[in-house]
Structure formats: structure tokens, C-alpha cells
N, C-alpha and C positions, 0 to 999 in steps of 0.2 A: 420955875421953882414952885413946887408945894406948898398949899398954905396952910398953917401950924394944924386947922381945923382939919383938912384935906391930909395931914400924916396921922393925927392921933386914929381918924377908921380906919387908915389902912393898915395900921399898929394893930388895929381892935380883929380886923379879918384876921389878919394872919395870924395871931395868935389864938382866934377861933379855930383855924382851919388846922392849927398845930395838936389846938388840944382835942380835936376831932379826933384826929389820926391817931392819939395816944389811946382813945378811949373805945377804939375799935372792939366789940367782942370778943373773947378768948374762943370760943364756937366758931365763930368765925373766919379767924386764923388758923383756925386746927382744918377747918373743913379746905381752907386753901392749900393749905400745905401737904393733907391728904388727898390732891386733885392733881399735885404732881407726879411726877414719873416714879416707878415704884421701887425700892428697892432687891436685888432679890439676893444677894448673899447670902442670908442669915438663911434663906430657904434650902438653897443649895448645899451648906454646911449641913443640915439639916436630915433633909431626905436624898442627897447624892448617894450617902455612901451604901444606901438600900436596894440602888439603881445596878445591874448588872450585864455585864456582854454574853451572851450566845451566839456561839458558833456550831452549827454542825455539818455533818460529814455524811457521803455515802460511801458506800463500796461498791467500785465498778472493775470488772476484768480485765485482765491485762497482758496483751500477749508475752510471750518467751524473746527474750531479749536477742535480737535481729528480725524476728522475726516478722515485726511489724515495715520493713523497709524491704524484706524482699515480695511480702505481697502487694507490696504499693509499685515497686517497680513492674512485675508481673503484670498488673493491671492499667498500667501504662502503656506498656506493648500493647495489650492486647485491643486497646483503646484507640490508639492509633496506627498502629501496624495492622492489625488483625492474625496477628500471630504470638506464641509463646518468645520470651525471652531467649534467644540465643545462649545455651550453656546455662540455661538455670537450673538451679539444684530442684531435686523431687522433693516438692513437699507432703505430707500426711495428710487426709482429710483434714477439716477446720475443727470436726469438733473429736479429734484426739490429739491435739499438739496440744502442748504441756500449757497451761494461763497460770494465773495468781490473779487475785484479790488485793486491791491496794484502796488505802481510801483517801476519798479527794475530796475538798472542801465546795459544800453544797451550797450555803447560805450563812448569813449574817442577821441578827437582828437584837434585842433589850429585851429585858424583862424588870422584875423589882423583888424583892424580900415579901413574902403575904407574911409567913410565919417564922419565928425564931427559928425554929428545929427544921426549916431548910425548905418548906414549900415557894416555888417561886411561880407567879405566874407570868404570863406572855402571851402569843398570839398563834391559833393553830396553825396557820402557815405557814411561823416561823420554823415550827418542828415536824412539819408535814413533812415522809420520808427519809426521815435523817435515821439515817444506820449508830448515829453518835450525837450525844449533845453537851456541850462543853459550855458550862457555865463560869465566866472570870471575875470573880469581885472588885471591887474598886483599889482592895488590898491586894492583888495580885497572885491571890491565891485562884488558885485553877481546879474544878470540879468534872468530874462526870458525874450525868443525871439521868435519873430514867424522869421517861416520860408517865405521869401516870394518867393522865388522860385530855383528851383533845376535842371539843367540839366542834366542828367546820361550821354549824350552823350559824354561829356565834362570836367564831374566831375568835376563843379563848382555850387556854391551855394550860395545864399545871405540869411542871419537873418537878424532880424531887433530888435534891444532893444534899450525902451526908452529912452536915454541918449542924455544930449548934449555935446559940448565942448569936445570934445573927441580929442584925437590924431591922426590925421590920417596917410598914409604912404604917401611917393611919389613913386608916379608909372615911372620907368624906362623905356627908350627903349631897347627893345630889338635888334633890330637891330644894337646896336651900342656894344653888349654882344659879346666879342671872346673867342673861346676855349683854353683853361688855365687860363683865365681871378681867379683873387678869387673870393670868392662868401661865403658864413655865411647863416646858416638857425637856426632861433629860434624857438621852441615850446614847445609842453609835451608828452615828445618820455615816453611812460609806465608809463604816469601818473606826472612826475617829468616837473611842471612848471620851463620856462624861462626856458628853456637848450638852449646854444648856443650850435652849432656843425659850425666848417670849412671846405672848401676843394676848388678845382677850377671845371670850367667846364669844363667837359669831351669831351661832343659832342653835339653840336645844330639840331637841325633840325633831330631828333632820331627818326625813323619811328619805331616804335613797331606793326603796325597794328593796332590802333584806333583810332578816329576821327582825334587827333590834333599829328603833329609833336612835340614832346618834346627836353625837356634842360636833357640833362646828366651831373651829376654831383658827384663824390666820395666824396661828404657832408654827411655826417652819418644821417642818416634817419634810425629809429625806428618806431612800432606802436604809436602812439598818436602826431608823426610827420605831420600826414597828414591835410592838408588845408594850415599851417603853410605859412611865406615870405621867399621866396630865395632870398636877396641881395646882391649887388653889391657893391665897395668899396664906391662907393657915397653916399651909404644909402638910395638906392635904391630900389623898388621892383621891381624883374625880371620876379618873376616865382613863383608858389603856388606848394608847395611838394606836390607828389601826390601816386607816385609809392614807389616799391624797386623791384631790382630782387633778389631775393632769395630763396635759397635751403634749407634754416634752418627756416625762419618764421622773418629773425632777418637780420639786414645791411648786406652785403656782397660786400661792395665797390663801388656798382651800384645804381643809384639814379634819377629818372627822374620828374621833373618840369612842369606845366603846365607854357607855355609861356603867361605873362602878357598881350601882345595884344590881342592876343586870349581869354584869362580870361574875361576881361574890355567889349570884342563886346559882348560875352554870359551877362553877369552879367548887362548888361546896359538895354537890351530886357528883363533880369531877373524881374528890377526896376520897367520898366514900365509896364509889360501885365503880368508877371509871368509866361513866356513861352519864348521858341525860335522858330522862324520861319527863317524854313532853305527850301533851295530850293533841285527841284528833278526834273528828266530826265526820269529817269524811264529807267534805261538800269543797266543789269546785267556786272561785267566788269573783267578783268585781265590785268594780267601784260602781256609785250611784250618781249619774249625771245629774245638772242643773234641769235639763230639759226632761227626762226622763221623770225627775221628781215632782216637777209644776205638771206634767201630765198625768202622773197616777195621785195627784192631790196631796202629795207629801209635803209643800209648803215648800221645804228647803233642800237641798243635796244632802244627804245624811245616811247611815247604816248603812250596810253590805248585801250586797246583789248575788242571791246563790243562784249558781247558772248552769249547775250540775248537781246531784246528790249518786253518793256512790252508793250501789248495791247493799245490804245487809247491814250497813255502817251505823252508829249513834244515830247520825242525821236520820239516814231513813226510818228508822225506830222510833222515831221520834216524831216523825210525820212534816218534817219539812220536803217543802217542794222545788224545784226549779222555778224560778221566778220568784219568791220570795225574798224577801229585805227583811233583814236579821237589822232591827234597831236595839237592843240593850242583849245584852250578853252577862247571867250573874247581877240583873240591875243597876250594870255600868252600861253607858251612851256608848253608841258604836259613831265616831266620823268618819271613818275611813275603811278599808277594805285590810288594809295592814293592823287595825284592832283589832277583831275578831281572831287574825292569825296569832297574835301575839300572843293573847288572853287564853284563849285555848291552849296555847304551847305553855303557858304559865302555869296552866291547870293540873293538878295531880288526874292522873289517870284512875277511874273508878267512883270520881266525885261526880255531884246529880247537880246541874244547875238549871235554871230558867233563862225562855230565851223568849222575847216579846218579837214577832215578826208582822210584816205588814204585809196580808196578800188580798189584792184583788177589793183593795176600799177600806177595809178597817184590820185593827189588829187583835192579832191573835197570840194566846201565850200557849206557849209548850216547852216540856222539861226534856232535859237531853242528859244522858250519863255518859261521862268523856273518857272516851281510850286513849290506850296508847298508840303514839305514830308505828306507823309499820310500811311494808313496803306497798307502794300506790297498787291497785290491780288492772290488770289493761279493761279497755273497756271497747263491746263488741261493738263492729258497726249495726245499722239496720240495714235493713232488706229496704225495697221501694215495689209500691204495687199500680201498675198502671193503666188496672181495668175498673179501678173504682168510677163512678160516675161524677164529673167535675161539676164545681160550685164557680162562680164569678164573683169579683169586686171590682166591677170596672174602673172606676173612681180612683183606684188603688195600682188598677193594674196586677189585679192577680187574677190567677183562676188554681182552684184548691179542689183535694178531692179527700175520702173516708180515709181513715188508717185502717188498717186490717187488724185481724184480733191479733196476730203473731207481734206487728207494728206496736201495739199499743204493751204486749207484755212486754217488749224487747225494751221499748225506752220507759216501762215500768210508768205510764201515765191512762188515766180513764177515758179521755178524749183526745180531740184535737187533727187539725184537717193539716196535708201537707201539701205543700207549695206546687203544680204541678208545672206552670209555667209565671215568671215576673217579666213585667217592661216599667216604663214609667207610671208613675214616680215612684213604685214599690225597689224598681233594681237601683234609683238614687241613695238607698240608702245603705244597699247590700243584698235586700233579698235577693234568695236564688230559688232555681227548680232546687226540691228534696228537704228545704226548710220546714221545720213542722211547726204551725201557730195556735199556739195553748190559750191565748186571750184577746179580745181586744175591747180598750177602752175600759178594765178593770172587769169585765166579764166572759167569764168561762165560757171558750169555744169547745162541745164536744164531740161535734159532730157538722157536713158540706152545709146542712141545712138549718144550723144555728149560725153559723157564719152565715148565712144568705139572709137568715132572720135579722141579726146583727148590723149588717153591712145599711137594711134598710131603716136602719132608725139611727144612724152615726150621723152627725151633722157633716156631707159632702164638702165644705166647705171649711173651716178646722183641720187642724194635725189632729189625728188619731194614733195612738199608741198602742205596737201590737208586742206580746209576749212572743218571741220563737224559738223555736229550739233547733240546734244544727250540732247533730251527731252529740254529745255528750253533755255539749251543754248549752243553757238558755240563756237569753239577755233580751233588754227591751230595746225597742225602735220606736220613733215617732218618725211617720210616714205624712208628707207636707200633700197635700191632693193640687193636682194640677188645677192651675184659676185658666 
């Protein structure tokens, strides 16, 4: 039993520990309560009824009715008899029997309200060759819509059906979207209007390799998801569903979004011309390795590796070269090889910007005035000449000889020796006969006998870093010399 002394502190805890609890912070409790699951009703009430089905149709031909049954048996016979049908009727050549035109259902996909007065948008491949495009609202009313224009770059699209007073969405910023953030997509994943699905964002700025940076999200996206609103707990639109990654044909927890800024700049050129006009350089490009960068002294992997320049283009006008690293573009950092594409494509065609590049040790600024994309031009091959007199790098494993003056107009460059024969450790890393090398170690090769000058003051011992170029375009190599 307790002694009187021994109940009154445990009297005193407990109602310490009571009056704790009551005196918890208001802040506190809100931020617990805000870390539960979310609700999303009020969203769906909301921006549902803005959410729309697309369907469209093509028109395919269609034989004269029997007609398709007697050429199928015909070909049966013929198939495994090796003879005509016994007693079959003479038919007409194929292309004068009587067809028709019938349209049959192409695709399924979502789209949402942009505008009252009936602009909707969605995704170009939802409306990619559709002869018809049937837009159903949530009301049940049923639309045909022209398309008024469709980017594939982009995979954005605008229809247009007659309607007014429509619901529209609000369009969110992106910028202000964080990863984990929640996020809700409505559509018709396999035909099943108004499905909501949830989940949060993954990852922002998700380089897949096409045109636009995407929103990653483990929001359940199906086929007939695509066009569809990715929103935000505001009731926001973020992002237009576009992708999935997958192995089975079906969700597999990967999901990427077309970012709404990006959507709105396509979709608004859509509105007005029915087109996008995006700018171009005219340089072939890559990424800038780890290793490639510690060897030309760049410090870190960073800006775009031009590994080509087309003929007559902005670029060449401008005096960039093959081998060059394009680091700002406009006075924006380049990371990546997908900047440059992007920013350029952003750019109004006719605008003059600066472009800071690194060639051969330090950098150099040049201004460039940006076109419009047009169609690429092929590009010739060269000729190979092989009565020049050969150069050596043993060390290297090469033996190189002069370009010819034709050589040298052809790939539009002042110098540079070509590859005549590689072994080790030159072929470890690619080179071949016919490679042409414009540098090495950050200094201009222009000729067998600056390579040979070259060759004899490169530390034998060290990775050496050579510029080459093969057929159209250049990239760097660090070549390891055999110990």
C-alpha cells in the first residue's frame, strides 16, 4: 500500500502530465492534423465538372457487303489447294468493286475546360489522326470539335467546341509545386469517366529526353488518362498527364505530367496561328562528361558539347565551332544538353542573344541571332585522301596524316590531321581509321606536323584529351596511354 507521501506526487505527476496535454499548442495541433491524409472531395466537386472525355474516330473503307467473305474464301483455296475455288463467282478488279467509308472508333483519352467559350485542351496524340473528335462533358452533353492545333513536340493540343459558359480550370504555378507536395488526377483511364486517382509528386524537372522537362508523380495513370488535369491541393492545374513508364502496358507507380507553364506558352501560339514557332542554332549537341570536363579544365561536368555546326545556320554565323561548350545561353547556366534545346526552342525567332563558350582553355563570348526550326539539311559525307604523308603517336597508337584542301572545305574547318590507322589504346576508346582530330590537350591541331610537335611535349604518361571529329560531328575523348 502507498504511503499518504508516496500518493500526494503521484497526484502531483498526473495532474502535471494532464495539464500538459491540455496546454499543447494550437500550431501544433493544426500542423498534426494537416500531416494526415488529405481530403479531396471538395477538389473534385470543384474542378471535376471542367474534366472532359474524348473520343475519336477514323474513316476506313469498307468492302460491298459479301464481298468480304468471298475473297477470304478465294484465298483460302488458293492457299492451300493451289487452285481457284470450284464454282466461284467472277469478281471485278479490287479497285472497281463498289467500298464505302464507315468510321470506327480510333482512341480514347481526357482533356479539361482552358476557356469558357469552349477551348479545351489535351494531348497531341490523343487527337493525332482522328477524322472526328467527340468531346462529352460531365453533363452529358456530347460535342464535336475541330482541332485547332497540335504540337507533337510537346504533346499538347487545343479542340475547340461550340459551347459557352463552360467551367473553366485555374491554371497553377508551377514554381511554387514541391516534391511530395499531393496532387489528384481526373479522367477516363480505359474508358471509365471521372475517375479520380491520388498520389504526390515524385520529381520535378524529370528529364526523360524530350522537348519538355516533366512532373513525376505515383498518381495512377492508365490508358484513357492521357490529356487529363494534374492538380494541386488548391484546385489547381499543374500539369496535363501525358506519359507512364511501363513494362506491362499498365500503371507501374511512374507517371510524368506535362508542366502547365509550358502547356499555356504551346497552347496560346496554338490559339492564335495553329502552330509553334520555336527557335534554332543549327548545332548538333551533347552532354559534357565528368571526365572530359577535369581534362579540358572546366572544374565540374557543366554546359553543352557542340559536336556538329550546320552550314550557313545562326551557329555558324556566329562563329561557333565543333568542339565547343556552350556554358550560358542569354546569361542563363547551361547543365545539361536538354538546356540549350529547350531555351533556344523558347526563344522568339529573330531575337539576338549572347552566348559564353569555352574552347580550347578559356572563354569566349559570341552573339548569335536565333531562327526559326526548319527542316534539318542532310549533311555530305567527306572524301578520304591517302597519299598524304603520315604523322605518328605511338604512345597513342595512332598514325595521322594532312587533310586536303577539298577535306578541309568539305567539313568547313582550317586544320586538323585524319586518323589513318588506330590500335591500342587509341581503338579503347573508339577511334577509328577516317576520324579527323582538331585538338589535343586544349591545343589546335592544324596540321601531321603540329600533331608530331604536340605529341612530343604531352606528358606520355597522363590521359590526354583529344577533340575528333567523325563525319558531321565532334566530341571529346580521353585516351588512358598504355603503362
Amino acid at each position: 500500500m502507498l504511503s499518504k507521501t508516496t500518493q500526494k506526487i503521484t497526484a502531483a505527476l498526473m495532474l502535471g502530465l494532464a495539464t500538459s496535454a491540455l496546454m499543447v499548442p494550437p500550431a501544433l495541433a493544426q500542423a498534426a492534423a494537416v500531416r494526415g491524409l488529405p481530403d479531396f472531395t471538395e477538389l473534385v466537386e470543384q474542378v471535376g465538372p471542367s474534366v472532359v472525355n474524348i473520343r475519336t474516330t477514323e474513316k476506313v473503307r469498307a468492302a460491298a457487303p459479301g464481298q468480304g467473305s468471298d475473297e477470304e474464301m478465294q484465298e483460302l483455296f488458293k492457299r492451300f489447294f493451289g487452285m481457284p475455288m470450284p464454282n466461284a463467282p467472277r469478281q471485278s478488279p479490287r479497285q472497281n468493286r463498289p467500298q464505302s467509308e464507315e468510321s470506327q472508333p480510333k482512341g480514347q483519352g481526357s482533356g479539361f475546360v482552358l476557356t469558357s467559350d469552349g477551348f479545351i485542351m489535351t494531348n497531341a496524340h490523343v487527337v493525332e489522326g482522328a477524322d472526328e473528335v467527340l468531346v462529352t462533358l460531365t453533363d452529358k452533353r456530347e460535342f464535336k470539335a475541330k482541332i485547332v492545333g497540335a504540337d507533337k513536340r510537346t504533346d499538347v493540343a487545343v479542340v475547340k467546341i461550340a459551347a459557352t459558359g463552360l467551367p473553366a480550370v485555374k491554371v497553377g504555378d508551377v514554381g511554387r509545386l514541391k516534391v511530395g507536395e499531393w496532387v489528384m488526377a481526373i479522367g477516363s483511364p480505359f474508358g471509365l469517366e471521372n475517375s479520380v486517382t491520388a498520389g504526390i509528386v515524385s520529381a520535378k524537372q524529370r528529364d526523360t529526353g524530350d522537348y519538355l522537362p516533366f512532373i513525376q508523380t505515383d498518381v495512377a495513370i492508365n490508358p484513357g488518362n492521357s490529356g487529363g488535369p494534374l492538380i494541386n491541393m488548391r484546385g489547381e492545374v499543374v500539369g496535363i498527364n501525358s506519359q507512364i513508364y511501363s513494362r506491362s502496358g499498365g500503371y507501374m507507380g511512374i507517371a510524368f505530367a506535362i508542366p502547365m507553364d509550358e502547356a499555356i506558352r504551346v497552347s496560346d501560339q496554338l490559339r492564335t496561328s495553329g502552330r509553334v514557332s520555336r527557335g534554332r542554332i543549327g548545332v548538333q549537341i551533347d552532354l559534357v562528361t565528368k571526365e572530359v570536363a577535369e581534362s579540358l579544365g572546366l572544374g565540374k561536368a557543366q554546359g553543352v558539347l557542340v559536336r556538329g555546326v550546320e552550314e550557313s545556320s545562326p551557329a555558324d554565323k556566329a562563329g561557333l565551332e565543333a568542339g565547343d561548350i556552350i556554358l550560358r545561353f542569354d546569361g542563363k547556366v547551361l547543365e545539361k544538353a536538354a538546356d540549350l534545346q529547350r531555351m533556344v526552342g523558347n526563344t522568339k525567332p529573330g531575337t539576338r542573344v549572347g552566348l559564353t563558350v569555352f574552347r580550347r582553355g578559356s572563354n569566349k563570348e559570341l552573339n548569335i541571332t536565333v531562327a526559326e526550326v526548319e527542316a534539318e539539311k542532310p549533311i555530305a559525307q567527306r572524301s578520304t585522301d591517302k597519299k598524304a604523308t603520315p604523322a605518328t603517336g605511338e604512345h597513342l597508337g595512332l598514325t595521322v596524316v594532312d587533310l586536303s584542301d577539298a577535306q578541309k572545305k568539305e567539313l568547313r574547318v582550317r586544320g586538323g590531321v585524319r586518323v589513318e590507322s588506330a590500335a591500342e589504346p587509341a581503338t579503347r576508346v573508339g577511334l577509328r581509321e577516317g576520324d579527323v582530330i582538331l585538338a589535343i590537350a586544349n591545343q589546335e591541331v592544324l596540321s601531321a606536323k603540329d600533331f608530331e610537335s604536340i605529341m612530343t611535349r604531352v606528358d606520355k604518361l597522363r590521359p590526354v584529351s583529344l577533340l575528333i571529329r567523325r563525319g558531321a560531328t565532334a566530341q571529346y575523348v580521353l585516351i588512358q596511354p598504355t603503362k
